[in-house]
C-alpha positions as CSV (number, residue, x, y, z in Angstrom):
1,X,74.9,29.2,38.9
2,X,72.6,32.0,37.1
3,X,75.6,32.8,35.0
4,X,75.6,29.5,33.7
5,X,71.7,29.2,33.6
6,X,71.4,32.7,31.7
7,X,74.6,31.6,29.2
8,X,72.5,28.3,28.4
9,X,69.2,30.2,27.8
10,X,71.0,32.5,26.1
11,X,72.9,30.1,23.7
12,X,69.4,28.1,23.7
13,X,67.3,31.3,22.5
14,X,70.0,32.6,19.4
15,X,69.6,29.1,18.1
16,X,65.8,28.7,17.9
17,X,65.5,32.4,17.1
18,X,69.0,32.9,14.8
19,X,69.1,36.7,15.2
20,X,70.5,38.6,12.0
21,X,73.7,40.5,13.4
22,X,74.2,43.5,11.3
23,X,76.8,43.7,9.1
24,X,78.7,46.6,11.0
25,X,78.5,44.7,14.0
26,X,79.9,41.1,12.3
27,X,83.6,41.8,13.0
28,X,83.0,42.3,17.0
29,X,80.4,39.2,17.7
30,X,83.6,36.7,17.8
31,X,85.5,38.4,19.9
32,X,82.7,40.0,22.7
33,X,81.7,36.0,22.5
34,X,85.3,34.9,23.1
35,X,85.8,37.7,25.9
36,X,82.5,36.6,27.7
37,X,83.8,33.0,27.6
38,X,87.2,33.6,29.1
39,X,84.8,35.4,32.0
40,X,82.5,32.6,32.2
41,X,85.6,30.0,32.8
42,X,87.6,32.4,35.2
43,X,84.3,32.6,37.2
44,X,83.9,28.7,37.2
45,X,87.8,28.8,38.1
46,X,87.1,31.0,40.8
47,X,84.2,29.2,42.0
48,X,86.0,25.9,42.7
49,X,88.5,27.7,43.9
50,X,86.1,28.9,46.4
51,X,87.0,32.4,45.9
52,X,84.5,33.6,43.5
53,X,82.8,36.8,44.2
54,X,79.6,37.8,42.0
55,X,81.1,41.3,41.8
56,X,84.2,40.3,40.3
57,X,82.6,38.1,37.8
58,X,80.4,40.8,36.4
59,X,83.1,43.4,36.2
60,X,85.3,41.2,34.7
61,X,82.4,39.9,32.1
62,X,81.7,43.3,31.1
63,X,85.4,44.7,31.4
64,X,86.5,41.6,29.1
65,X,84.0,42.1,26.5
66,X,84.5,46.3,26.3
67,X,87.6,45.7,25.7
68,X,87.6,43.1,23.4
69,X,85.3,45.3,21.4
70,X,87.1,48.5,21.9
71,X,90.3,46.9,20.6
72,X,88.8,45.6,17.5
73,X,87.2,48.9,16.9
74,X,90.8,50.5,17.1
75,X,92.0,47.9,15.1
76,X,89.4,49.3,12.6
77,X,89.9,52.9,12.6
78,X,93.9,52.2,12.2
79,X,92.9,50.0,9.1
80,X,95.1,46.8,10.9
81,X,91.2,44.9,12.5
82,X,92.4,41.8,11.4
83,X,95.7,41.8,13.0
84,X,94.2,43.1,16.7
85,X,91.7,40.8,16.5
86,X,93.3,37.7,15.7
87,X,95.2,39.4,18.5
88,X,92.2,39.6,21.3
89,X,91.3,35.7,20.0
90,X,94.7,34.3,20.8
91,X,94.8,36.4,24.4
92,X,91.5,35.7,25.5
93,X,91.9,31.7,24.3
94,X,95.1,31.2,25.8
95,X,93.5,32.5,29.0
96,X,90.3,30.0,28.4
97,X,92.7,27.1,28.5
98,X,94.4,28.3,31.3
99,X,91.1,28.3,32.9
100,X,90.4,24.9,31.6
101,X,93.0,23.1,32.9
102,X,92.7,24.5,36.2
103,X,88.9,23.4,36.6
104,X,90.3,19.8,35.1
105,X,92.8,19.8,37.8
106,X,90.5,20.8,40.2
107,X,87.8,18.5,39.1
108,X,90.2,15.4,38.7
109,X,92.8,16.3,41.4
110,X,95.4,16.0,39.0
């Protein structure tokens, strides 16, 4: 439940305030945001599941979102960013539907 309280403040605060992202940092926003959402639905997953554990939600946020960033950074520095991180989008959004449908299954019973 704090996860979800601090991801609403947090989505609530960069709209009122609109933070400038650097330039340099542009290309790694998308996907730390897209890592930090496949964490957020595991951890819901997980939750109705009853088998959610705060532990493994935190090192599986920050483990998602390192390495989404780390690949993309590679990705840079071997001049092919675009291609790894259309890459990391298409993982970590496959596993967000996954997620998905298992909390709509679980919600609906279906």
């Amino acid at each position: 439940m704090i996860a979800l309280l601090a991801l609403l403040l947090g989505a609530t605060l960069g709209l009122v305030l609109q933070p400038n992202v650097p330039l340099a940092l542009a290309p790694y926003l998308p996907v730390a945001v897209v890592a930090a959402l496949d964490a957020l639905f595991g951890g819901v997953r997980a939750r109705l599941d009853e088998t959610f554990s705060d532990r493994v939600f935190l090192v599986s946020f920050l483990s998602n979102v390192i390495l989404a960033v780390f690949l993309v950074y590679l990705g840079d520095q071997l001049n092919v960013g675009d291609a790894l991180e259309t890459a990391v989008i298409v993982v970590f959004g496959v596993r967000i539907f996954q997620n998905l449908a298992a909390v709509r299954r679980h919600v609906f019973r279906v």
